[in-house]
C-alpha positions as CSV (number, residue, x, y, z in Angstrom):
1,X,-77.2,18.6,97.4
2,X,-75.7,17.7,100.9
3,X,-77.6,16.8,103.7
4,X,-76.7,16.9,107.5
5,X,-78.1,16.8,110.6
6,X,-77.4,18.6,114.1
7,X,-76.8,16.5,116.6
8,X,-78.0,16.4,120.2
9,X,-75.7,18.5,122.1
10,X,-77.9,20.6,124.5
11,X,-81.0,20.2,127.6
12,X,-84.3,19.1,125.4
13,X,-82.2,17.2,122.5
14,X,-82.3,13.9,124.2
15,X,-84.9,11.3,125.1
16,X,-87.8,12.7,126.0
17,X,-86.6,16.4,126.5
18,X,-83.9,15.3,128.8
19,X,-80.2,16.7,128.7
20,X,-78.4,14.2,125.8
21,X,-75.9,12.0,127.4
22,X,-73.1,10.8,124.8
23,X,-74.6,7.7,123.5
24,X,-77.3,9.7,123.1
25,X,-75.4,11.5,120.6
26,X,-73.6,8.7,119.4
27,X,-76.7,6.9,118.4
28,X,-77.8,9.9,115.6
29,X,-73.8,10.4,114.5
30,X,-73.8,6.9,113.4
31,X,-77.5,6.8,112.1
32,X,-76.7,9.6,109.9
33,X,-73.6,7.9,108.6
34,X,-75.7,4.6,108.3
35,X,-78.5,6.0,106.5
36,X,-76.3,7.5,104.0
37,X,-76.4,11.5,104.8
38,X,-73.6,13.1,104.5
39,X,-72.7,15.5,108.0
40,X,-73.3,15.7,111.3
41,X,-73.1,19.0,113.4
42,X,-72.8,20.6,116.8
43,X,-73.7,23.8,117.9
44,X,-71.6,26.1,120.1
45,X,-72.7,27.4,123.6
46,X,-71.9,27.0,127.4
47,X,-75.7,27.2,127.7
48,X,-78.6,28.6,126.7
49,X,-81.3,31.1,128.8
50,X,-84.9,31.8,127.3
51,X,-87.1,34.6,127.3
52,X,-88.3,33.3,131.0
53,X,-84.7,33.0,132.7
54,X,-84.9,29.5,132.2
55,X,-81.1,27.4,131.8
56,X,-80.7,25.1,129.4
57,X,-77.2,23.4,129.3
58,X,-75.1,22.3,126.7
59,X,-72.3,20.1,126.4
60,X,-68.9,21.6,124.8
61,X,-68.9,21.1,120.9
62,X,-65.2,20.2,120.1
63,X,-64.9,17.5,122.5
64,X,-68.0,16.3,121.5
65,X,-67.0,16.7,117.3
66,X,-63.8,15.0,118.4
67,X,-65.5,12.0,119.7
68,X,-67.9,11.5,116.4
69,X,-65.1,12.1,114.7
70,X,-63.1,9.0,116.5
71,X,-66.5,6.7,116.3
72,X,-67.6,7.6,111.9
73,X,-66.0,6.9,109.2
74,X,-67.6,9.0,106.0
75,X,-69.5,11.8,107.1
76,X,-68.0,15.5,107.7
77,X,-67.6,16.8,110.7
78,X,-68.9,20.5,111.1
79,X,-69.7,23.4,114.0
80,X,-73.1,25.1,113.6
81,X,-70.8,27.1,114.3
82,X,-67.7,27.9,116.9
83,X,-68.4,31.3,118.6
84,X,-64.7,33.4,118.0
85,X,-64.9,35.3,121.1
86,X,-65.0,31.9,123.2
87,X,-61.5,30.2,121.9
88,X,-58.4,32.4,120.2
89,X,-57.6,32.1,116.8
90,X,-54.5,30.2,116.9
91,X,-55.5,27.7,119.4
92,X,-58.9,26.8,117.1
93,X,-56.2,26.7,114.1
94,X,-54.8,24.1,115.5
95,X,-57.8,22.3,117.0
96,X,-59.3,22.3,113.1
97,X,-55.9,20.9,112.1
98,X,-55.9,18.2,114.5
99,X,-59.4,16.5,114.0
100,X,-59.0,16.7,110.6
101,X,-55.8,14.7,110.9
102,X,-57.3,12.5,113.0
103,X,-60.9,11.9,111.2
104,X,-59.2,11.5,107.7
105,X,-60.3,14.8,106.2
106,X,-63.7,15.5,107.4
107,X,-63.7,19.0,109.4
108,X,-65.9,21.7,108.2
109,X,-64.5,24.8,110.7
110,X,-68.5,26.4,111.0
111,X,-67.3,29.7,112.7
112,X,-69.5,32.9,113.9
113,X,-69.2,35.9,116.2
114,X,-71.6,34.9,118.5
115,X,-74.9,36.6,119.9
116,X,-75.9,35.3,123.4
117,X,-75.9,37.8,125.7
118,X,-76.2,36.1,128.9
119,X,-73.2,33.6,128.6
120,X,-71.0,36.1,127.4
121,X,-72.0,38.0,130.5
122,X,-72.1,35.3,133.1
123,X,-68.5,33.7,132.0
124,X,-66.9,37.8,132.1
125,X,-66.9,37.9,127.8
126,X,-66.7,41.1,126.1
127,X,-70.5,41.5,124.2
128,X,-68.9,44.5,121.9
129,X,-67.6,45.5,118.8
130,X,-68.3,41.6,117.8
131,X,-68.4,42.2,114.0
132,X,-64.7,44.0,114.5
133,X,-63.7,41.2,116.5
134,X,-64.8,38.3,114.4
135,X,-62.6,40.4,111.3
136,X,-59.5,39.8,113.1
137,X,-60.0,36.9,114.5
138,X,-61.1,35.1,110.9
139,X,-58.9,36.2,109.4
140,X,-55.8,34.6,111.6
141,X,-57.6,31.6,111.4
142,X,-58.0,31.2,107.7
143,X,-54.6,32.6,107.1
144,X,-53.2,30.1,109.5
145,X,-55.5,26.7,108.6
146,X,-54.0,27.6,104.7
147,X,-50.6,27.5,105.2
148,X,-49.6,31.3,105.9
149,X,-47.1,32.5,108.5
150,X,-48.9,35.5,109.9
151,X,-48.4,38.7,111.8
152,X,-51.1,40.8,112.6
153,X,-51.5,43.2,115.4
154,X,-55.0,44.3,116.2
155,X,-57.1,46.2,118.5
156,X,-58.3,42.3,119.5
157,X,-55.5,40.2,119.0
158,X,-52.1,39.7,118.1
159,X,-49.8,36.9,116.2
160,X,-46.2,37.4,115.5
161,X,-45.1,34.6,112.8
162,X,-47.7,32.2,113.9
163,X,-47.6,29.1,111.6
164,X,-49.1,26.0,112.3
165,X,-46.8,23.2,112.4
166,X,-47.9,20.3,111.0
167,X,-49.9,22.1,108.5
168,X,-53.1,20.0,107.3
169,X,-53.0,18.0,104.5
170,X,-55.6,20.0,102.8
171,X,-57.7,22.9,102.7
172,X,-59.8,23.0,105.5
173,X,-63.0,24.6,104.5
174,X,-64.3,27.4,106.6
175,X,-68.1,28.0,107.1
176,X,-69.2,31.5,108.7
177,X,-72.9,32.2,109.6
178,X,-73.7,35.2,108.8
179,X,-76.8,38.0,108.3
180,X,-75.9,41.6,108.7
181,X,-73.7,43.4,105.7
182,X,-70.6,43.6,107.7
183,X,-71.0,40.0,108.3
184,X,-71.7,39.1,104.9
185,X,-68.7,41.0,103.6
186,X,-66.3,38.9,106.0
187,X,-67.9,35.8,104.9
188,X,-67.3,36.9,101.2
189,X,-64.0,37.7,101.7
190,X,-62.9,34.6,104.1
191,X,-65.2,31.8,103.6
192,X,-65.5,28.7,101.8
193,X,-69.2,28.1,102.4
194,X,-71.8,30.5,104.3
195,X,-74.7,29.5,106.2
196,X,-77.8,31.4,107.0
197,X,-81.0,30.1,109.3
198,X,-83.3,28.6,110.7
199,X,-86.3,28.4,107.8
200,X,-88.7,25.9,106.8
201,X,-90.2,25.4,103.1
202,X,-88.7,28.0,100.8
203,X,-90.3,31.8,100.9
204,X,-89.2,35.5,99.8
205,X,-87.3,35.8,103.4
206,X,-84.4,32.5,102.4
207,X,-84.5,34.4,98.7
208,X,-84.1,38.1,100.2
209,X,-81.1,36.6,102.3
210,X,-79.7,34.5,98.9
211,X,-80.1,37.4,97.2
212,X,-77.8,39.6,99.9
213,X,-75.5,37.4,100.2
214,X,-75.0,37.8,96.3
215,X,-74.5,41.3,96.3
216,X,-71.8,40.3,99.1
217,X,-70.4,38.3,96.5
218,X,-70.3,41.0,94.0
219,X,-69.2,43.6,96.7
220,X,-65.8,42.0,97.1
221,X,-65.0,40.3,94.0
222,X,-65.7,37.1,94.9
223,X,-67.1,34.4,92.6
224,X,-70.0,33.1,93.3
225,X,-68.3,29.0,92.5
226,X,-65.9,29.6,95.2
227,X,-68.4,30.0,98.3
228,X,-71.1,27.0,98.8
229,X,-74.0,28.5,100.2
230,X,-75.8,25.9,103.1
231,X,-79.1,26.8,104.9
232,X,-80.2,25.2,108.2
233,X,-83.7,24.1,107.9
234,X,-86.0,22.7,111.0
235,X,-87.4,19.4,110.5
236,X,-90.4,18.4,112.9
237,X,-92.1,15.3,113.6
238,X,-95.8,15.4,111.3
239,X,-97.5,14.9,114.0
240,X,-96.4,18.6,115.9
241,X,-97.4,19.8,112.8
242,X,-99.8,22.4,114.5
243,X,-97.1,23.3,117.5
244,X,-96.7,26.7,116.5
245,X,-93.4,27.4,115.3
246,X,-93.7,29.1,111.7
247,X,-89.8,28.5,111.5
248,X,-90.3,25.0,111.0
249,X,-91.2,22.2,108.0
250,X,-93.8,19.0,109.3
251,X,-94.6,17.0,106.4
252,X,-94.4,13.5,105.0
253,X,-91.3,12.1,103.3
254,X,-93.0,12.8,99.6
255,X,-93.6,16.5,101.1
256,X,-89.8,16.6,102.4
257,X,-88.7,15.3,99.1
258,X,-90.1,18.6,97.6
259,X,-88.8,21.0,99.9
260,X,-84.9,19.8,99.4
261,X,-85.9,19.5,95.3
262,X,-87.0,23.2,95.9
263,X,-83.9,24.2,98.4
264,X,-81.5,22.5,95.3
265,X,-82.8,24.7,92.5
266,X,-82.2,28.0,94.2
267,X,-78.2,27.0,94.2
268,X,-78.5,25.8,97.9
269,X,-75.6,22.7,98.4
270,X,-75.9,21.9,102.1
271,X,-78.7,21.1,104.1
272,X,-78.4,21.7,107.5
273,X,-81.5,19.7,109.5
274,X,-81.9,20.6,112.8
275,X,-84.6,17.7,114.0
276,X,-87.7,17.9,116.2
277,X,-87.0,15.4,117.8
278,X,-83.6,14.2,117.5
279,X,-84.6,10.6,116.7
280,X,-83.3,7.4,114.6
281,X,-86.5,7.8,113.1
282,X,-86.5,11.3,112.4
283,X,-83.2,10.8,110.5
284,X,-84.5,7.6,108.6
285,X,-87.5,10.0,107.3
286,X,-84.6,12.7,106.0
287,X,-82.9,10.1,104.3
288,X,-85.9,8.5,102.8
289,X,-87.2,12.0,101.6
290,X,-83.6,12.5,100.2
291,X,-83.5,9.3,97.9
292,X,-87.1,10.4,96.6
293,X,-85.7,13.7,95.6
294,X,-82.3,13.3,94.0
295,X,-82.1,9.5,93.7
C-alpha cells in the first residue's frame, strides 16, 4: 500500500499555525521523498471561511505542485483534488500534460466538483447543478489526457476537435473524490483511482462508503482491478490525542503500524495523510509506522 502526505498549502499548515511560506512546503516535499513515502499532495482552494467567518488563505495548488515537482525526483505528484468549476477542461488537460512531462511521469490529476460555498460566491462562480457540471467537464478531460480528439457540446461547455498536442507519454491517471451516487457513478465510469475522506482508524462508516462505491462499480460495468481505491486519513501528533476531533488517528508508530495493516486488508492502495502538524517529524513517524507494517 502507498503512502502520501498533504502538504502545507494553506493559513495553520506552517510553523506554528502560521500561513506556510514555500520552503515551508518544500521542507515536507522533500522529507517525504527522503523518508521513503511515496506522494505528496495539495489541496485546491482560493481560501477557506469557517463556521465563525473567519479567512484562512491558501496558496494556488498547480504552481505550488509545479514547483515540488521541479525540486523531487521519485514521488508522485497529486491534487487533493482540483475543483472543475475553477479552471476549464482543456486548459487543466494540458496543465496535467505538462508537469507530467516535466516531472518524468509523476502526476496523479486528483479532480472534484467542488463544495465551498463562499469562494465560489465571493470570486462570481456558479454554486449549481455541480454534479452535471463536473460530468461534462470530466469527461473532456479524460478524453483529452488519453489521446482522443473530442467534440462535445454541453449545457457547460463546449470543445470542437480539441486534441492535445504533445500528447503525454503515458496514461495520466485520474483521481475523483467522490460521495454522493451521481458522483460515484462519474468516478466509476471516468476514473482511475477514487478517493473518499477524512477518517481515522477503520469503522462501519470507511466500510459503508467501500461498500458504495462497489455497487458503483457494479452499476456501470466497471471492474473493480481497474479503479484503485485511496482514503485520506488524519494523522495527529500523540500528544493532541484528547483535542477533540473524532475524524482523526493519535497513536504511537506501533499503533499507526496497525491502522495502515488494517486500511491494506480492506483493498485500500493509497494513503492519503493529512498531518497535525505538518512536521519533519510527523512524516518520520508515518514512515516509521509504514516499515513496521509492510516491511
Amino acid at each position: 500500500m502507498k503512502l502520501g502526505v498533504m502538504l502545507p498549502v494553506g493559513q495553520g499548515d506552517g510553523p506554528d499555525g502560521q500561513m506556510p511560506r514555500w520552503a515551508d512546503t518544500r521542507e515536507i516535499a522533500l522529507a517525504t521523498e527522503q523518508n521513503g513515502l511515496d506522494s505528496v499532495w495539495l489541496a485546491d482552494h482560493f481560501f477557506y471561511r469557517d463556521a465563525a467567518g473567519t479567512t484562512h488563505g491558501m496558496h494556488e495548488a498547480w504552481t505550488l505542485l509545479s514547483a515540488v515537482g521541479a525540486v523531487t525526483e521519485r514521488v508522485e505528484l497529486g491534487t487533493m483534488v482540483l475543483c472543475s468549476t475553477f479552471r476549464d477542461p482543456g486548459l487543466v488537460a494540458q496543465m496535467a500534460a505538462t508537469l507530467d512531462e516535466v516531472s518524468g511521469g509523476r502526476v496523479i490529476l486528483g479532480v472534484g466538483a467542488g463544495w465551498h460555498d463562499p469562494e465560489y460566491e465571493a470570486f462570481g462562480l456558479p454554486t449549481d447543478h455541480r454534479a452535471s457540471r463536473f460530468a461534462e467537464w470530466v469527461e473532456i478531460v479524460a478524453r483529452l489526457i488519453r489521446g482522443e480528439t473530442v467534440t462535445s457540446k454541453g449545457t457547460y461547455y463546449a470543445v470542437d476537435e480539441a486534441v492535445l498536442a504533445p500528447m503525454p507519454e503515458r496514461r495520466i491517471p485520474i483521481l475523483v473524490a467522490s460521495r454522493q451516487p451521481r458522483m460515484l457513478d462519474l468516478t466509476a465510469q471516468w476514473a482511475d483511482q477514487w478517493n473518499t475522506a477524512w477518517f481515522g482508524a477503520v469503522d462501519d462508516k470507511l466500510r459503508g462508503r467501500l461498500a458504495d462505491f462497489d455497487k458503483a462499480l457494479a452499476r456501470n460495468n466497471r471492474p473493480a482491478a481497474e479503479v484503485a481505491k485511496t482514503v485520506g486519513l488524519t494523522i495527529r501528533d500523540p500528544e493532541q490525542r484528547d483535542a477533540g476531533d473524532p475524524s482523526g488517528f493519535a497513536g504511537s508508530v506501533e499503533e499507526l503500524a496497525g491502522v495502515f495493516t488494517a486500511y491494506a486488508e480492506l483493498g485500500v492502495e493509497h494513503l492519503i495523510v493529512g498531518l497535525e502538524p505538518v512536521t519533519t517529524r510527523s512524516v518520520e513517524r508515518l514512515a516509521a509506522a509504514k516499515r513496521l507494517a509492510f516491511g
